[in-house]
TORFI-231650 format. One line per field, with one value per atom (N, C-alpha, C): x, y, z; residue number from 1; residue in one letter; chain; atom name. Coordinates in nm, 2 decimals. Layout:
<recs>
u: X ...
v: Y ...
w: Z ...
num: NUM ...
residuo: A ...
cadena: A ...
atomo: CA ...
</recs>
This chain:
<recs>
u: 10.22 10.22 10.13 10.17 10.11 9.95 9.86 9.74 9.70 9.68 9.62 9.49 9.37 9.26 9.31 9.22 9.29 9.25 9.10 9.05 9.19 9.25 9.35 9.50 9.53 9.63 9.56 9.49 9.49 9.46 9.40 9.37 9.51 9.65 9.77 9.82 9.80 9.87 9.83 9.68 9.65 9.67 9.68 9.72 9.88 9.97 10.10 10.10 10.02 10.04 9.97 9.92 9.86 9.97 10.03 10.13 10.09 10.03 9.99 9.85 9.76 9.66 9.74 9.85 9.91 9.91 10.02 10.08 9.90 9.80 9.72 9.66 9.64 9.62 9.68 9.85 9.94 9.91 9.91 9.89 9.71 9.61 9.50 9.56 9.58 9.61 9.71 9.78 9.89 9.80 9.69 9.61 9.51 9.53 9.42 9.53 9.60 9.69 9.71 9.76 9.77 9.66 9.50 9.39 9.39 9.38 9.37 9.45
v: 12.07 11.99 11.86 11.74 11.63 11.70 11.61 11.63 11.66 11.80 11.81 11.92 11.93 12.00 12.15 12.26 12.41 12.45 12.44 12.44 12.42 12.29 12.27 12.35 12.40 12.45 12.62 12.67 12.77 12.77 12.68 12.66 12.67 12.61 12.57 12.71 12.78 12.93 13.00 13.02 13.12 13.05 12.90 12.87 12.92 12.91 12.95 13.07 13.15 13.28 13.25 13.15 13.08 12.98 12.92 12.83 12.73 12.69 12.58 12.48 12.62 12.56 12.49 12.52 12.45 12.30 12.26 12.18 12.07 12.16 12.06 11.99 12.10 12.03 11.99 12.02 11.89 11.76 11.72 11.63 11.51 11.61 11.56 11.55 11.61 11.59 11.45 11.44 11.26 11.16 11.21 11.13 11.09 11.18 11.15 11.07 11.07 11.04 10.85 10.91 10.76 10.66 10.67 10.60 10.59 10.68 10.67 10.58
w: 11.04 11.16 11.14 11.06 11.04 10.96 11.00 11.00 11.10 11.14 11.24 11.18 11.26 11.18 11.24 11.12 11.14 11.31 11.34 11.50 11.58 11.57 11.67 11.67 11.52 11.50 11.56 11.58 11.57 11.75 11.82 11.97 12.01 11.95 11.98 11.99 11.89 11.87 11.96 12.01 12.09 12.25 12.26 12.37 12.42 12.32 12.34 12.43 12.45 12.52 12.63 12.70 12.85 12.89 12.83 12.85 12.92 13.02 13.07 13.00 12.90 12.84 12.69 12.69 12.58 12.61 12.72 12.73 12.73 12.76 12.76 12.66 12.56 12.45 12.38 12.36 12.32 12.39 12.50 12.54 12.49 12.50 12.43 12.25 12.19 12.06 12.05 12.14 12.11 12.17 12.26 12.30 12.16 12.13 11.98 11.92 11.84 11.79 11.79 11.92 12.04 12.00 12.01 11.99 11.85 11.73 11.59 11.56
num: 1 1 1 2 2 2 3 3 3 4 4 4 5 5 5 6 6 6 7 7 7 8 8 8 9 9 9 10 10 10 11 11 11 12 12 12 13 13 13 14 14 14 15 15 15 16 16 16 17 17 17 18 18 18 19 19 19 20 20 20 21 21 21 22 22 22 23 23 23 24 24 24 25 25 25 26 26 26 27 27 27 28 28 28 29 29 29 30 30 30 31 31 31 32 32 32 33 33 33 34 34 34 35 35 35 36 36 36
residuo: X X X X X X X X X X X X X X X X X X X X X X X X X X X X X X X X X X X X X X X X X X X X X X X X X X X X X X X X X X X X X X X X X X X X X X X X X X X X X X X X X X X X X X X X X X X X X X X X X X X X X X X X X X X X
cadena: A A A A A A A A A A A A A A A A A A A A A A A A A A A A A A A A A A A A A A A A A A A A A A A A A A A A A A A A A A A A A A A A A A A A A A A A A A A A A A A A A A A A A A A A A A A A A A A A A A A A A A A A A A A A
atomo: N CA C N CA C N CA C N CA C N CA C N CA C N CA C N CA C N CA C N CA C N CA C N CA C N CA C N CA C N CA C N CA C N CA C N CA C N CA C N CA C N CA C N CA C N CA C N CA C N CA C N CA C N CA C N CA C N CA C N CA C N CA C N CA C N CA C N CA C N CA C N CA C
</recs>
């Protein structure tokens, strides 16, 4: 998944099973993205 750091890959995985805390940190991660 691009460069993304392991902290966020692994926040993504265990968010998948809350489903709405996902969507949020996909969204902060393109916000990272977005500014870098």
């Amino acid at each position: 998944m691009l460069d993304i750091s392991n902290p966020y890959l692994s926040d993504i995985l265990f968010g998948k099973r809350e489903g709405k805390k996902v969507k949020e940190k996909i969204m902060k991660i393109l916000e990272i993205k977005e500014a870098s």
